[in-house]
SEKOL-819093 format. One record per residue (C-alpha): residue in three letters; x, y, z. Coordinates in steps of 0.02 Angstrom, whole numbers, plus 50000, padded with zeros to 5 digits. Layout:
residues N
ALAXYZ/...
***
This chain:
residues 496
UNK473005282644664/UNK474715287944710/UNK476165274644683/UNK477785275544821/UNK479285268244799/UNK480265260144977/UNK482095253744962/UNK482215232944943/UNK483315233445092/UNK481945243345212/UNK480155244945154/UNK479825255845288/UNK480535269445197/UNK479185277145085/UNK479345290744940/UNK478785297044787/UNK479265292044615/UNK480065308044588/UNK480925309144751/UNK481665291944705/UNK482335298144517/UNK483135309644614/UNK484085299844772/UNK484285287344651/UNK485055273544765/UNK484085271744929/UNK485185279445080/UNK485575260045135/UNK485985254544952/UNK484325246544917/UNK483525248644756/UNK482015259144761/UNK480455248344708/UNK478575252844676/UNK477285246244809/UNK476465236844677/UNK476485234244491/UNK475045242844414/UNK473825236944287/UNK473985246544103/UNK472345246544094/UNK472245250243911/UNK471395239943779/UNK472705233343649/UNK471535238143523/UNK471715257243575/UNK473635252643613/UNK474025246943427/UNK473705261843350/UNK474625271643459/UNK476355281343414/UNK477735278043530/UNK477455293343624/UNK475635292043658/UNK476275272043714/UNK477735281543855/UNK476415292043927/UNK475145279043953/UNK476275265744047/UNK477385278244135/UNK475985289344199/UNK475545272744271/UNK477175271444383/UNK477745292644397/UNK475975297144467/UNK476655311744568/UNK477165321144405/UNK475615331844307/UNK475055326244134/UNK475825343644068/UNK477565338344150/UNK477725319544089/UNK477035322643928/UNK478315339243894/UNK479645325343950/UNK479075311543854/UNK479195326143678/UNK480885329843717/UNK481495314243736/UNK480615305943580/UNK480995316343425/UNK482135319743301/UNK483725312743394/UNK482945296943334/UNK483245291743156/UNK481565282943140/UNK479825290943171/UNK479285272643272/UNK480835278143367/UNK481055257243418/UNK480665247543243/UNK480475226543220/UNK481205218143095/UNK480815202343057/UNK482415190643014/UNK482395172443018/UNK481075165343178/UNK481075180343269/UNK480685199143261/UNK482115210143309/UNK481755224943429/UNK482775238043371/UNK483275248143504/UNK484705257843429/UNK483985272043344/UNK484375285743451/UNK486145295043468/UNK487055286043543/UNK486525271343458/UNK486155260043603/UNK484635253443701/UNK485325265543830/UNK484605279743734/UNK482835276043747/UNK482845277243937/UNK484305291243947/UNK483585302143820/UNK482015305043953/UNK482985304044128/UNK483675319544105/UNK482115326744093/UNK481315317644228/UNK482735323744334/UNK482745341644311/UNK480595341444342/UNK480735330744503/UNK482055342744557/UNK481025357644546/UNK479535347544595/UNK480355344544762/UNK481375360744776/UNK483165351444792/UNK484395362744848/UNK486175360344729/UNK487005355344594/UNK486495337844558/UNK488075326644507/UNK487635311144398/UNK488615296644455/UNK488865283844345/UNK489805268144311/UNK489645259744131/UNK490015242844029/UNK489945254243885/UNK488525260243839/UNK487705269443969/UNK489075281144009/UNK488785289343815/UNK486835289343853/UNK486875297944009/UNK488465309443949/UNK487485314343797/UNK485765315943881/UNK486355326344033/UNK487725337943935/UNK487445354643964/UNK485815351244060/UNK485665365244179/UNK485975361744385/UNK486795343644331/UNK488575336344299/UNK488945320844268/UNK490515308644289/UNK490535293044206/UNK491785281244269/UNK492215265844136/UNK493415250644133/UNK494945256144024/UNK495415239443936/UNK493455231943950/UNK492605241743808/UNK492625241643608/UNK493625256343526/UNK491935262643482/UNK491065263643658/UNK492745272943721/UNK493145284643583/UNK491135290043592/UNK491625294243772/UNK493175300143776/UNK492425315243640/UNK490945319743726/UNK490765338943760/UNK489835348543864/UNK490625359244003/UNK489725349544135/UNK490325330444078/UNK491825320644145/UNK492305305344094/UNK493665294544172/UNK494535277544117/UNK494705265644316/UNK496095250844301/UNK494985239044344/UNK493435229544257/UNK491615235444270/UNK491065226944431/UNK492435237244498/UNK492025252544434/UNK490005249444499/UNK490545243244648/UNK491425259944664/UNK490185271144628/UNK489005260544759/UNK490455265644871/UNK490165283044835/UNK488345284344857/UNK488485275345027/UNK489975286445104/UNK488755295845237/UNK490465307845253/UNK490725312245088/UNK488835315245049/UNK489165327745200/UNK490345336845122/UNK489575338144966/UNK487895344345033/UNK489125359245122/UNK489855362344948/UNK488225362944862/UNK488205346644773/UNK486865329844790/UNK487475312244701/UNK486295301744574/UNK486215289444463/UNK486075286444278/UNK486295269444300/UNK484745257444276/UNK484695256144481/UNK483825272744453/UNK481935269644437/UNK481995284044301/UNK482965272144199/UNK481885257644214/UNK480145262644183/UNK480495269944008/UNK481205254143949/UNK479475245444005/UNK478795255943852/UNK479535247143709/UNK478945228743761/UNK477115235643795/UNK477335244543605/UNK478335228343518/UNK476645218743578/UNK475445232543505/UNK476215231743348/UNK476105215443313/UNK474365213843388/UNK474105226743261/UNK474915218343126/UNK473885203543122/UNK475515194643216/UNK474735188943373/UNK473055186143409/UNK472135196043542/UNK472795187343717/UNK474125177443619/UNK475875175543723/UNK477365182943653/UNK479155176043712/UNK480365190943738/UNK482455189343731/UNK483635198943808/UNK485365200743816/UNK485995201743993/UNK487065210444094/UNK486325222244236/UNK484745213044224/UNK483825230944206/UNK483165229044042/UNK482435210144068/UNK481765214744222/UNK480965229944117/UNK479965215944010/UNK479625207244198/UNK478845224544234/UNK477755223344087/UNK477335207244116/UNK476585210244272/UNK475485226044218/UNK474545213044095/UNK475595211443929/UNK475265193843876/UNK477275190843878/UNK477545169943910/UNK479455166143927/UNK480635180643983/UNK482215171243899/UNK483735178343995/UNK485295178543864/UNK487105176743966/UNK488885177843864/UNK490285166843943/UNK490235178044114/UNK488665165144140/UNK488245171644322/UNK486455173444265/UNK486345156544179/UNK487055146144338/UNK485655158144439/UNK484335152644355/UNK484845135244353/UNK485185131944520/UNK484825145444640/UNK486325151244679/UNK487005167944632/UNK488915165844657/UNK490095179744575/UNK491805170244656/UNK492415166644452/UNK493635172844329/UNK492845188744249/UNK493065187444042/UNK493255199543923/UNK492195194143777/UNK491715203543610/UNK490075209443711/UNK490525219343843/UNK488975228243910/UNK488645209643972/UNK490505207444045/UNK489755208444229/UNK489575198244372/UNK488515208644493/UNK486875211044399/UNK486185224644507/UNK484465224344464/UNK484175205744488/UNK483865213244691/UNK482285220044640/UNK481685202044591/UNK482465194144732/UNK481535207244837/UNK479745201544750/UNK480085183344745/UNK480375184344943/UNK478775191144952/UNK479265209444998/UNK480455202645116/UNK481595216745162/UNK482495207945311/UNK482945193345185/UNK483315203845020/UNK484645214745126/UNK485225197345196/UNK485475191745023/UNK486435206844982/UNK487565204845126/UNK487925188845090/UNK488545195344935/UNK489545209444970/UNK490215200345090/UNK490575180745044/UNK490135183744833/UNK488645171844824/UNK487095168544908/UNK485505154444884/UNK483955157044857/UNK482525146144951/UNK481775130844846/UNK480095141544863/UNK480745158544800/UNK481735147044641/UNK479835139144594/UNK479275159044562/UNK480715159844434/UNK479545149444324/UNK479225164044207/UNK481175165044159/UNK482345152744051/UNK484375156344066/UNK485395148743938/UNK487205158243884/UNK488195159143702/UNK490015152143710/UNK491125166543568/UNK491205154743449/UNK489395152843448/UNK489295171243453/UNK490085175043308/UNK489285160443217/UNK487415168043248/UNK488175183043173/UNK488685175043016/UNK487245163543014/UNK485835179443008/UNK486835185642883/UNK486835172942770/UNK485055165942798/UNK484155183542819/UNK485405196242759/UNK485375202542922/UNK486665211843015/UNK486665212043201/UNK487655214643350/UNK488655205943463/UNK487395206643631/UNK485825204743493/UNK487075188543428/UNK487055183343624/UNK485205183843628/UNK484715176243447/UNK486195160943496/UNK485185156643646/UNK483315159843558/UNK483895143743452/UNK484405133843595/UNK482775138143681/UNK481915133143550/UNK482905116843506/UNK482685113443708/UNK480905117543723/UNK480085117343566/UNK479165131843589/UNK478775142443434/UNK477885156943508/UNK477955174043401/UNK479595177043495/UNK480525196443499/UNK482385197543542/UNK482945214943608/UNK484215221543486/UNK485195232043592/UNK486535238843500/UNK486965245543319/UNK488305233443241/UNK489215248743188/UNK489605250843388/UNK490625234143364/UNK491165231643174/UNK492775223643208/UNK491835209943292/UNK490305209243195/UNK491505211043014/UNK492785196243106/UNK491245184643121/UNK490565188342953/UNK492235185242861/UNK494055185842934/UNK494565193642773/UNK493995212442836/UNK495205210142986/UNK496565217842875/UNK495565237142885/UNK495615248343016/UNK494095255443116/UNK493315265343009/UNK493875255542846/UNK492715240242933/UNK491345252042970/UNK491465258942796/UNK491335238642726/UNK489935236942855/UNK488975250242757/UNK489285241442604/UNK488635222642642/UNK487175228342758/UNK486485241542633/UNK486395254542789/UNK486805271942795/UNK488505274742948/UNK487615281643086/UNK487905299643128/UNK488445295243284/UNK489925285043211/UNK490365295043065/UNK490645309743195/UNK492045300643282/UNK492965302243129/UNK493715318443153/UNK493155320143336/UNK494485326243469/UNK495065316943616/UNK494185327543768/UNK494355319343923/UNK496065308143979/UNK495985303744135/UNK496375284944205/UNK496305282744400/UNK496755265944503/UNK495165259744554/UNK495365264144743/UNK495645283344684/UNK493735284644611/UNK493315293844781/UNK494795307844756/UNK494455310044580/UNK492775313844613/UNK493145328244745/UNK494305334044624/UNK493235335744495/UNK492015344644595/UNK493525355444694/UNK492945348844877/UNK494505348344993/
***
């Protein structure tokens, strides 16, 4: 049975999956949603012995049913192979209580990877599948990690460019220099005064302006997204929770049936609402424990219905989580209000136009499924130090985020579930950080002396994509005002 997506803001508008990788944003800025959530339909005992690409064909074929076997499978072997540094391509490790989801394997060492080493590919297929005319230009704004994913998964792709706006001052040293190197003729990367609610905010801008679309079309060019608004985004990163579960069925971990709390740390809300997703097709997930840093938007959400972004915006040590519009949290607020269209765009107005807006007591008691909770920095860069020295474990800021607020979950609720957090980042992407929690001492090296002593105390090898930046050249430059992402853009694609 064939499964159409319709935008959050107008379910009257119907198209297929591929259609919607390829708009990417819905023409009046709703997210595009499927009409339901299928069922997996596949025993865990056939599940657990599957590889991870056996596991991305069987739940996405479930949600891209207007693309062949042939054409999701040849997708699904480009995207999974040797750019990951681990044949399971998304490992657990158990450290401590909890088994870490590693999600940092591929080349850009991010979670970003394992949905932005596929879109690409999903792209370029729905494009011929539906004969779209032009060059298609990849729009993206990132909190640091998804502008290298999507540069590095769409360089050189044929028919694409792609321009990755970023806040200038808002991401580690790492996450820009990463950036700032990428080649490819067909990448452009470009530093916005401004933090990255700006810069998204911006690129929403973009994708609305009916005039500037018009333009384009004339001069051969269509917008998308790489951005986890893009449907192609999310239903890869549904994968890894139905394949953490397998595993540990398979391992003797859970019992057949058995609930498994997930942990995520939060910004966008994509990749929790990912595990949602999973949830819903029949994964025995219990808790989806939603992990917040000190921009606690999410946190106060959760705890009292209200989604207000009127508040200082803080630069903390994890900045793919330093947001306060968490984009994808519309497609719940679309399903909680029952398919509402009329009320979801409401909401959204609300938003746009006063900064906050309240849910109904009834939509709140569907939130049942979620906890919030946030990590202050100090208790940050404590969890850091603490895994460490406990488990000999070395993690990440965001995966610090998540494991901080695991504890006080557990503390609160007493719940001791088989619980996975979603490691989302390699600490090598933030060694100052990760080196200042283990021991101020290493503050005293530079950048690459810290990822060096990193290496040392965690017994891991520097990841390619690290050790590259070494030597790498500065490629792109460019740093606009914030209200100038609209003339950069025709500049970059010479339209007067």
């Amino acid at each position: 049975m064939e499964l159409f997506y319709s935008s959050t803001r107008d379910k009257a508008e119907k198209v297929t999956a591929s259609q919607a990788i390829l708009q990417g944003l819905a023409q009046d800025g709703g997210l595009y949603v499927p009409s339901y959530i299928p069922a997996l339909s596949v025993d865990m005992d056939v599940l657990k012995d599957m590889s991870y690409q056996e596991t991305a064909y069987e739940v996405m074929s479930r949600f891209l049913t207007d693309f062949s076997e042939k054409e999701l499978k040849d997708c699904i072997a480009a995207a999974y192979d040797e750019k990951f540094d681990t044949k399971a391509i998304a490992p657990l490790k158990k450290a401590g209580e909890a088994y870490y989801l590693e999600l940092f394997h591929g080349a850009t060492i991010a979670f970003k990877d394992m949905a932005l080493s596929i879109l690409p590919h999903l792209m370029t297929t729905a494009a011929k599948k539906n004969q779209a005319k032009g060059e298609i230009v990849i729009l993206t704004a990132t909190s640091g990690d998804t502008g290298k994913a999507a540069l590095a998964g769409f360089a050189d792709v044929p028919g694409t460019r792609i321009i990755v706006f970023y806040p200038k001052n808002g991401v580690s040293p790492v996450q820009e220099k990463q950036m700032v190197t990428q080649k490819g003729a067909n990448t452009y990367v470009v530093g916005i005064h401004g933090n990255f609610d700006d810069a998204q905010t911006g690129v929403k801008k973009l994708f609305g302006d009916k005039a500037l679309n018009e333009e384009l079309k004339e001069a051969g060019f269509r917008f998308s997204s790489a951005n986890s608004i893009n449907i192609g985004r999310l239903v890869p990163q549904i994968v890894y929770y139905v394949y953490a579960y397998a595993k540990l069925y398979g391992a003797g971990t859970l019992k057949k049936g058995e609930a498994m709390n997930v942990v995520v740390p939060t910004g966008n809300f994509g990749n929790i609402l990912a595990a949602y997703y999973a949830k819903e097709m029949g994964v025995p997930i219990g808790k989806l424990i939603c992990a917040s840093n000190e921009n606690k938007v999410l946190y106060d959400f959760f705890r009292t219905g209200s989604y207000d972004r009127n508040r200082e915006f803080v630069l903390t040590t994890s900045p793919s989580m330093d947001i306060l519009i968490s984009s994808n949290l519309e497609r719940l607020i679309y399903k909680i209000a029952g398919a509402d269209d009329a009320k979801d765009a409401a909401f959204m107005k609300e938003l746009s136009e006063k900064g906050v807006y309240t849910i109904s007591p009834e939509m709140k008691e569907k939130l049942t499924d979620f906890y919030g909770n946030y990590a202050s920095e100090e208790e940050t860069a404590a969890e850091i130090a603490r895994l460490y020295k406990e488990a000999d474990y070395v993690i990440d800021t965001h995966t610090a985020v998540a494991s901080a607020v695991y504890r006080k979950y557990r503390q609160e609720t007493g719940d001791e579930a088989v619980t996975v957090i979603a490691s989302t980042a390699s600490p090598y992407k933030f060694a100052r950080s990760v080196m200042d929690a283990i021991d101020k001492k290493y503050d005293v090296l530079d950048d690459f002396g810290l990822v060096d002593e990193l290496s040392r105390i965690s017994g891991t090898a520097v990841p390619k994509a690290v050790e590259e930046l070494r030597t790498a050249p500065v490629l792109h430059d460019t740093v606009v005002e914030k209200d100038e992402m609209k003339s950069i853009v025709k500049k970059i694609l010479n339209v007067k």
